[in-house]
C-alpha positions as CSV (number, residue, x, y, z in Angstrom):
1,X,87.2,83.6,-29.3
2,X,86.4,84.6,-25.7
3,X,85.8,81.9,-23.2
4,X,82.7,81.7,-21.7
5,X,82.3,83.0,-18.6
6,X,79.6,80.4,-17.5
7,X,80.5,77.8,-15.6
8,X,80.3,74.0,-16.6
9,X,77.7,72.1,-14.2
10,X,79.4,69.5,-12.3
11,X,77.4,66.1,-11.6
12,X,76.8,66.0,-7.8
13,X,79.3,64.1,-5.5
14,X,77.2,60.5,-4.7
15,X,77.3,60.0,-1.0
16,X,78.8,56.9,-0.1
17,X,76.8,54.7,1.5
18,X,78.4,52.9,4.9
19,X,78.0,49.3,5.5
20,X,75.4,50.0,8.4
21,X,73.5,52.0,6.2
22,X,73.4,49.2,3.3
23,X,72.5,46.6,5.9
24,X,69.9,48.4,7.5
25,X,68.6,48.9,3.5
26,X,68.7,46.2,2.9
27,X,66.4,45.3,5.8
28,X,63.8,47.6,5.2
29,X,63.8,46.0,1.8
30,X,62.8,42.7,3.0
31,X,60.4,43.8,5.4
32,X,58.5,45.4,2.6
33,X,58.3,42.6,0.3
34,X,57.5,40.3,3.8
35,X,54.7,42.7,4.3
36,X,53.7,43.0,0.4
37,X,53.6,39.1,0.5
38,X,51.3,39.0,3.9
39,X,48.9,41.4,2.8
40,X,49.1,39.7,-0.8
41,X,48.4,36.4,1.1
42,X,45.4,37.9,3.1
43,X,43.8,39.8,0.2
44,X,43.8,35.7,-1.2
45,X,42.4,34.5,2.1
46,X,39.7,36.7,1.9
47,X,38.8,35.9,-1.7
48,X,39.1,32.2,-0.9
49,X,36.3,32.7,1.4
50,X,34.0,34.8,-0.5
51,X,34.2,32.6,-3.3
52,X,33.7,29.6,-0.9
53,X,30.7,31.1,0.4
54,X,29.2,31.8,-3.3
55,X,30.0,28.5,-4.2
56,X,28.4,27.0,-1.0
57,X,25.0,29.0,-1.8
58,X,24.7,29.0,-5.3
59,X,26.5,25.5,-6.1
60,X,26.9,23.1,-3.2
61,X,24.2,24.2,-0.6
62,X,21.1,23.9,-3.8
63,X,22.7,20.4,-4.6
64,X,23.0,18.7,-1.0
65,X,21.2,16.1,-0.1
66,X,18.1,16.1,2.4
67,X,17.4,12.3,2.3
68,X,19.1,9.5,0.0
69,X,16.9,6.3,-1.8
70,X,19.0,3.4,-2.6
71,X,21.7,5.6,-2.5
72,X,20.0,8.6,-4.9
73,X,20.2,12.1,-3.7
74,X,17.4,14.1,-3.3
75,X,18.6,17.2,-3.7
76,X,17.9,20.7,-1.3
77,X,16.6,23.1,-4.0
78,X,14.4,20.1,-5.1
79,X,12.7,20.1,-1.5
80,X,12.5,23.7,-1.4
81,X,11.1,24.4,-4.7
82,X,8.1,21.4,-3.9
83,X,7.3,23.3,-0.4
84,X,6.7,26.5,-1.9
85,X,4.8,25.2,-4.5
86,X,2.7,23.1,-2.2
87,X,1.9,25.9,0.3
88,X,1.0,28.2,-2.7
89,X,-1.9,26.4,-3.4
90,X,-2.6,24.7,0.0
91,X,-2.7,28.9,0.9
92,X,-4.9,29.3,-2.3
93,X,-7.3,26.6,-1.2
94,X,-8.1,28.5,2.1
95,X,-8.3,31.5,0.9
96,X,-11.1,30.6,-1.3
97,X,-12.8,28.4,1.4
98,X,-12.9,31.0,3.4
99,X,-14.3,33.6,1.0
100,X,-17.0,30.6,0.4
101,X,-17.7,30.5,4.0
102,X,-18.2,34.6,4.2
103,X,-21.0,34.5,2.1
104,X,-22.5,30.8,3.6
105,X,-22.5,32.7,7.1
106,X,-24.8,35.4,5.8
107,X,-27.5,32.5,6.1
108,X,-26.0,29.9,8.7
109,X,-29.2,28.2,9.0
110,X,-29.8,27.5,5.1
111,X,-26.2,26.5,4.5
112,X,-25.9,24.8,7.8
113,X,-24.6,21.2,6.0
114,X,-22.0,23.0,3.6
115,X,-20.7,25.2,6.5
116,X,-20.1,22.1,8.4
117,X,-18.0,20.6,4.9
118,X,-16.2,23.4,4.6
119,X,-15.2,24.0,7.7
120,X,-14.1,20.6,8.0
121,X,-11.9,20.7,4.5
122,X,-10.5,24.3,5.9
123,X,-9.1,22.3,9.0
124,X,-7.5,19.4,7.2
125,X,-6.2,21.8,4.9
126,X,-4.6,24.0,7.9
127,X,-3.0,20.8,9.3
128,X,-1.8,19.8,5.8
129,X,-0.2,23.4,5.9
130,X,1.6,22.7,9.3
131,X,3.4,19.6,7.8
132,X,4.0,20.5,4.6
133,X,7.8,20.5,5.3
134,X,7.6,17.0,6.5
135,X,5.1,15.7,3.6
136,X,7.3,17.0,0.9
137,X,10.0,15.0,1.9
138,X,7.7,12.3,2.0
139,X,6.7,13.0,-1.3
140,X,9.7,13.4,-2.9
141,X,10.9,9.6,-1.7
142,X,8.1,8.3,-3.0
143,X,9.1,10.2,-6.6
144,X,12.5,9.0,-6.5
145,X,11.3,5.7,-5.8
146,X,8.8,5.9,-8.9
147,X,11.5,7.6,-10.7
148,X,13.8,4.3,-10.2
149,X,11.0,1.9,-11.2
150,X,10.5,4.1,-14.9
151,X,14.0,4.1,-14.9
152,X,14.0,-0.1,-14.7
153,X,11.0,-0.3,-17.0
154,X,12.0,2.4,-19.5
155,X,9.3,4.8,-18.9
156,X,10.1,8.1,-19.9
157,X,8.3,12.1,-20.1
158,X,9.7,14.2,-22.9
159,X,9.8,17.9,-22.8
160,X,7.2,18.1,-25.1
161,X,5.0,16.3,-23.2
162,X,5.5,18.8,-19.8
163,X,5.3,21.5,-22.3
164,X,1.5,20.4,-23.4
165,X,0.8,19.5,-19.7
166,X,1.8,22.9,-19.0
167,X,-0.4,24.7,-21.6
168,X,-3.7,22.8,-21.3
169,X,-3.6,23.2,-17.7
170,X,-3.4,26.7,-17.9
171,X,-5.5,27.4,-21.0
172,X,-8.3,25.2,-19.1
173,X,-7.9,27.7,-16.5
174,X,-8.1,30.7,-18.8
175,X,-11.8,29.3,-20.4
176,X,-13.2,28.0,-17.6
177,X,-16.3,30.4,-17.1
178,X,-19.0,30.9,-14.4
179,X,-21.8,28.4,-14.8
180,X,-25.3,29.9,-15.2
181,X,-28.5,28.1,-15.5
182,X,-29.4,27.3,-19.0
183,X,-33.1,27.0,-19.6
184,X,-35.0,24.8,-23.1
185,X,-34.8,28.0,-25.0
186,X,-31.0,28.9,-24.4
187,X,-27.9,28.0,-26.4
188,X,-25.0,26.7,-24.5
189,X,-22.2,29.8,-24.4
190,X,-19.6,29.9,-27.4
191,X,-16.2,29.6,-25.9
192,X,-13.8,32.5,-26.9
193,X,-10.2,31.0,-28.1
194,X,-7.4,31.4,-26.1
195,X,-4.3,33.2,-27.1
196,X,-1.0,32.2,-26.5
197,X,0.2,35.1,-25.1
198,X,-2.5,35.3,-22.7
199,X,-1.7,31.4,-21.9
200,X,2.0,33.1,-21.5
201,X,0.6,35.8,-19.8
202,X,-1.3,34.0,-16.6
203,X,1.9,31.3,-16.6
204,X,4.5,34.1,-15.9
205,X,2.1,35.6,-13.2
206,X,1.5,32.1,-11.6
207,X,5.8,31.5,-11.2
208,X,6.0,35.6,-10.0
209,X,3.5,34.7,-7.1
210,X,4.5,31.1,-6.4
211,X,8.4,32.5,-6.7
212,X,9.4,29.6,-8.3
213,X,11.7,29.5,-11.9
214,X,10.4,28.1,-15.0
215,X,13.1,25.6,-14.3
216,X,11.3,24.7,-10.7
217,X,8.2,24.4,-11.9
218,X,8.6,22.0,-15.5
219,X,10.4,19.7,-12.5
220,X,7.4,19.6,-10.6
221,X,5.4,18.9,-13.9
222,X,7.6,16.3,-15.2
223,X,7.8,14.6,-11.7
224,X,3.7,14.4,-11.3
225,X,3.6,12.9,-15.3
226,X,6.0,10.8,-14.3
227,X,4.2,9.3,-11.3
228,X,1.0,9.1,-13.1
229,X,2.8,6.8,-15.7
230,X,4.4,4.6,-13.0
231,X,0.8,4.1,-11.6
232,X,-0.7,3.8,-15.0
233,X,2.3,1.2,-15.7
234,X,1.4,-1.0,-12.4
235,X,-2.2,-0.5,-13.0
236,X,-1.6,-2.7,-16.1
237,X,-0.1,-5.1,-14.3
238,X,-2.6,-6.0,-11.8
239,X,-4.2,-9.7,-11.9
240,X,-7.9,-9.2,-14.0
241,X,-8.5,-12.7,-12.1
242,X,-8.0,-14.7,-9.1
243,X,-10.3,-16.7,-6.2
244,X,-13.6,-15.5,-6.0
245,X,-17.1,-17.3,-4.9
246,X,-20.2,-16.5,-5.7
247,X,-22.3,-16.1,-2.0
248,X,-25.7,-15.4,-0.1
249,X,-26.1,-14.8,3.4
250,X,-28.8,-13.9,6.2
251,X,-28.3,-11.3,9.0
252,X,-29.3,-11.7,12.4
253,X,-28.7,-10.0,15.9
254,X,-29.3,-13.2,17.5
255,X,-27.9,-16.6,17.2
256,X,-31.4,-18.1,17.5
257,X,-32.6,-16.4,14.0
258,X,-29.8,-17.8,12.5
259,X,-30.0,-21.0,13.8
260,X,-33.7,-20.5,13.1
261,X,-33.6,-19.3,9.4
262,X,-30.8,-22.3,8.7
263,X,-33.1,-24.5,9.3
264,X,-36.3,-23.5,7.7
265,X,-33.8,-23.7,4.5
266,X,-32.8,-27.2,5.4
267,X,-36.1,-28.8,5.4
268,X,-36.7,-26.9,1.7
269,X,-37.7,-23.5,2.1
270,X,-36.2,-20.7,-0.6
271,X,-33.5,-19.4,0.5
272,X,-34.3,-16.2,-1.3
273,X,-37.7,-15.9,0.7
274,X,-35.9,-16.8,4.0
275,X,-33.6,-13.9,3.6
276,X,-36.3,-11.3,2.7
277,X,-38.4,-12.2,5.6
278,X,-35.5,-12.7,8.2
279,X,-32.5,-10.8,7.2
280,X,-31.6,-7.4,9.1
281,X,-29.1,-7.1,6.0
282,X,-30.9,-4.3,4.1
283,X,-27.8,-4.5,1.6
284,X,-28.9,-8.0,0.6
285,X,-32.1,-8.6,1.7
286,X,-34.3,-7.4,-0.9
287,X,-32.2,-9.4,-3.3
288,X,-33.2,-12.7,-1.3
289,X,-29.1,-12.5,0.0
290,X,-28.0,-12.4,-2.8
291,X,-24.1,-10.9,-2.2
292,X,-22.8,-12.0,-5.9
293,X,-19.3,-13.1,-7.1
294,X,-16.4,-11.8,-4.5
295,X,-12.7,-12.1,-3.4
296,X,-11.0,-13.0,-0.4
297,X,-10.9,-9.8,1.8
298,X,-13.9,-8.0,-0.1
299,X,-16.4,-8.5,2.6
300,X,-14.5,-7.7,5.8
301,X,-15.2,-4.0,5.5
302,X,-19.0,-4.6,5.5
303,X,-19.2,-8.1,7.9
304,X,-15.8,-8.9,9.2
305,X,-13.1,-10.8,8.6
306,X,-14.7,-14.1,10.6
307,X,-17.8,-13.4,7.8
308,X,-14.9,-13.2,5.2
309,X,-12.7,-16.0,5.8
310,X,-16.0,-18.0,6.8
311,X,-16.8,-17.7,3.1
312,X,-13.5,-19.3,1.6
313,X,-13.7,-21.9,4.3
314,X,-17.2,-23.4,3.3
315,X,-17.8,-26.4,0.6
316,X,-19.7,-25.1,-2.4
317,X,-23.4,-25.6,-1.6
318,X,-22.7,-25.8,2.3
319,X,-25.0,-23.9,4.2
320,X,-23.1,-22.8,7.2
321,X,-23.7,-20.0,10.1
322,X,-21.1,-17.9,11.7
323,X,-20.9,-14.8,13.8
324,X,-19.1,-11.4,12.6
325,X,-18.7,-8.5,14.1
326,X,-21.6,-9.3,16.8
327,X,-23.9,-10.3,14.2
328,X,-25.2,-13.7,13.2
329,X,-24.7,-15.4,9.8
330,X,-26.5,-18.1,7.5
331,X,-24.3,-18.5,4.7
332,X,-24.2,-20.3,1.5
333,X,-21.7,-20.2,-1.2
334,X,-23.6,-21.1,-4.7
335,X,-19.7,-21.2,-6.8
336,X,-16.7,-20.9,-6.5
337,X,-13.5,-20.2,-9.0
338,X,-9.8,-20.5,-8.3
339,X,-9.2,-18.1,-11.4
340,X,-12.4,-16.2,-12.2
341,X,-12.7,-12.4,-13.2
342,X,-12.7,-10.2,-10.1
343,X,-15.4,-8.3,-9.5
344,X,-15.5,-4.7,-11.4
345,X,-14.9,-2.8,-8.1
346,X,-12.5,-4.8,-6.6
347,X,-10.3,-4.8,-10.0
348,X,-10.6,-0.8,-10.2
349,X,-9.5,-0.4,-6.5
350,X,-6.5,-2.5,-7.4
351,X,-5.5,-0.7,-9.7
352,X,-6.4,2.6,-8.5
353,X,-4.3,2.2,-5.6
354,X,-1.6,0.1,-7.5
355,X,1.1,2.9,-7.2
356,X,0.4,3.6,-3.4
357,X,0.3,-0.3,-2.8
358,X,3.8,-1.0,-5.0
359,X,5.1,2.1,-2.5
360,X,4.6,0.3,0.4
361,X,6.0,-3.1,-0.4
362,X,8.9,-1.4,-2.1
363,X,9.6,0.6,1.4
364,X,9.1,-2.8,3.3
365,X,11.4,-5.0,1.0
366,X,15.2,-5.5,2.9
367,X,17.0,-4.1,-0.3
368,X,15.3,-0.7,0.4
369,X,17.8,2.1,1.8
370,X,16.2,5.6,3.3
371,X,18.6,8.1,4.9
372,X,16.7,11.3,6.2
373,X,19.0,14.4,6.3
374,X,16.9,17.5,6.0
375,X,18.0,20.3,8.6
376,X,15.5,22.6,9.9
377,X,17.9,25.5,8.2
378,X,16.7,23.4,4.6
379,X,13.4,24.7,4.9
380,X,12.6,27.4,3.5
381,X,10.9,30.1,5.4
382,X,6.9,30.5,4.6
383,X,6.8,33.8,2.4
384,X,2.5,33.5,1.8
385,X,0.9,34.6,4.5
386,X,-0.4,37.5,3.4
387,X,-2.3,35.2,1.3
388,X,-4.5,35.2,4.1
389,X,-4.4,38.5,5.1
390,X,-1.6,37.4,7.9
């Protein structure tokens, strides 16, 4: 067999590297992974940062605090969310006194006394839109306070209970209808049910323009059914009885009257016919001074506190004068009771005011702790101007 003329490929001679050549290798080598590591490193450093700065916005920036109670948090988001809601309506309010006062001015002279009303409300309502900021906060110590005395007395508001809140407020708004005069011969106006989609319906459309979450706004709901069953709470817990005397009294301008008029009584004159010929007291005069059953503090309003304390200070019986206020007193207290009913009005201011009253003796006791920490960048800007046309 012939040989084959081709010739067999030879597997090229390897270069031999020299030691300067390997050391400058391996050089290059560790440079390389140095610089892999560095950019490796910075490529971390930068993540680090971004997701520090996501968590600081979505996570820890929402949950810090702008004031502490007792050592409670109140937390940032919280305070937001109640501004916003707050100047929604506070915006809503004068938008719609405004539109009222458009069509007063048409005849200024007719509606003269509501202008002046409304005018007035629009003012308090644009100053209670200036502090806003300020009154939230205030707010939302009060609730944390309230929230600490349900907490103590085992108060609580369910879901369920926010959820029906929620859907008769907004289904009352749905069927409220325009008022028109209804004469003998007219039926009152059938009221159309209400759907729950369109209940649904005007919610969703409320949260778009109020751009709060369904979240943010079932916390404001739960917070104000919460408060209302603190005050409800206290209200029941307010005395029904206490001192209270049962009193008559003459008014005069003069000390002479009164001196007068004490004395017509002392030699046996009426005391109901001396009042309703001498008194300047049209309150009591036509009753012959007849003031009725009261409590300590009740009467400084109307005659002063030296009238008031006078009262408490006189022997049942005792005919006594004083002056109050720079008017002149004859006063007699008929009875008197260390533990009688209060009077109706006086109980039902009591407890009308029991929440706002427990407030401020809770913010005056020595056990109470307040730390303010809201930043001017924790409020959030003021999106509803154009509520107003601004």
């Amino acid at each position: 067999m012939a040989k084959s003329s081709r010739k067999r490929k030879t597997a090229p001679e390897t270069t031999k590297k020299t030691k300067k050549q390997i050391a400058l290798g391996r050089k290059q080598a560790r440079q390389n992974r140095i610089i892999l590591i560095l950019v490796g490193a910075l490529i971390a450093v930068i993540v680090l940062i971004l997701a520090v700065g996501v968590i600081r916005e979505i996570v820890l920036k929402p949950s810090s605090p702008v004031a502490t109670v007792n050592g409670e948090k109140i937390r940032t988001d919280d305070y937001q969310n109640l501004v916003t809601y707050n100047r929604y309506n506070y915006y809503s309010n004068i938008a719609s006194l405004q539109s009222a006062l458009e069509q007063l001015n048409a005849d200024p002279e007719e509606n003269e006394f509501l202008i002046s009303f409304y005018e007035q409300q629009l003012s308090q309502l644009q100053s209670a839109l200036t502090l806003a900021p300020q009154d939230a906060l205030d707010e939302l110590i009060d609730a944390e306070l309230a929230r600490q005395k349900a907490e103590q007395e085992g108060i609580q508001v369910t879901a369920q209970e926010v959820d029906q809140a929620i859907d008769e407020d907004f289904r009352s708004a749905l069927t409220q209808e325009v008022q028109q005069p209804i004469t003998a011969t007219e039926q009152l106006p059938t009221s159309t049910p209400v759907s729950q989609e369109e209940v649904d319906e005007l919610y969703n459309n409320v949260l778009s323009a109020m751009q709060l979450s369904d979240e943010a706004f079932r916390t404001i709901v739960q917070r104000s059914l919460m408060l209302g069953k603190v005050q409800d709470f206290l209200a029941s817990e307010v005395p029904t009885t206490g001192l209270v005397a049962d009193v008559e009294l003459i008014q005069t301008e003069v000390d002479l009257a009164a001196i007068a008029a004490k004395g017509r009584i002392e030699r046996g004159e009426d005391f109901a016919i001396v009042a309703q010929e001498v008194s300047t007291d049209t309150v009591t005069a036509e009753n012959g001074g007849a003031v009725g059953w009261v409590t300590p503090g009740q009467l400084t309003a109307q005659y002063g506190v030296d009238l008031d304390e006078f009262v408490f200070e006189l022997e049942v019986g005792e005919l006594g004068t004083v002056e109050s206020d720079g008017m002149y007193y004859v006063v007699r207290v008929l009875d008197r009771d260390e533990n009688g009913p209060l009077p109706d009005e006086i109980l039902t201011q009591r407890q009308n005011s029991a929440l706002t009253n427990w407030l401020e003796e809770r913010k005056a006791s020595p056990d109470f702790e307040i730390e303010r920490m809201l930043d001017p960048d924790q409020i959030p800007p003021d999106p509803f101007t154009s509520l107003l046309g601004q």
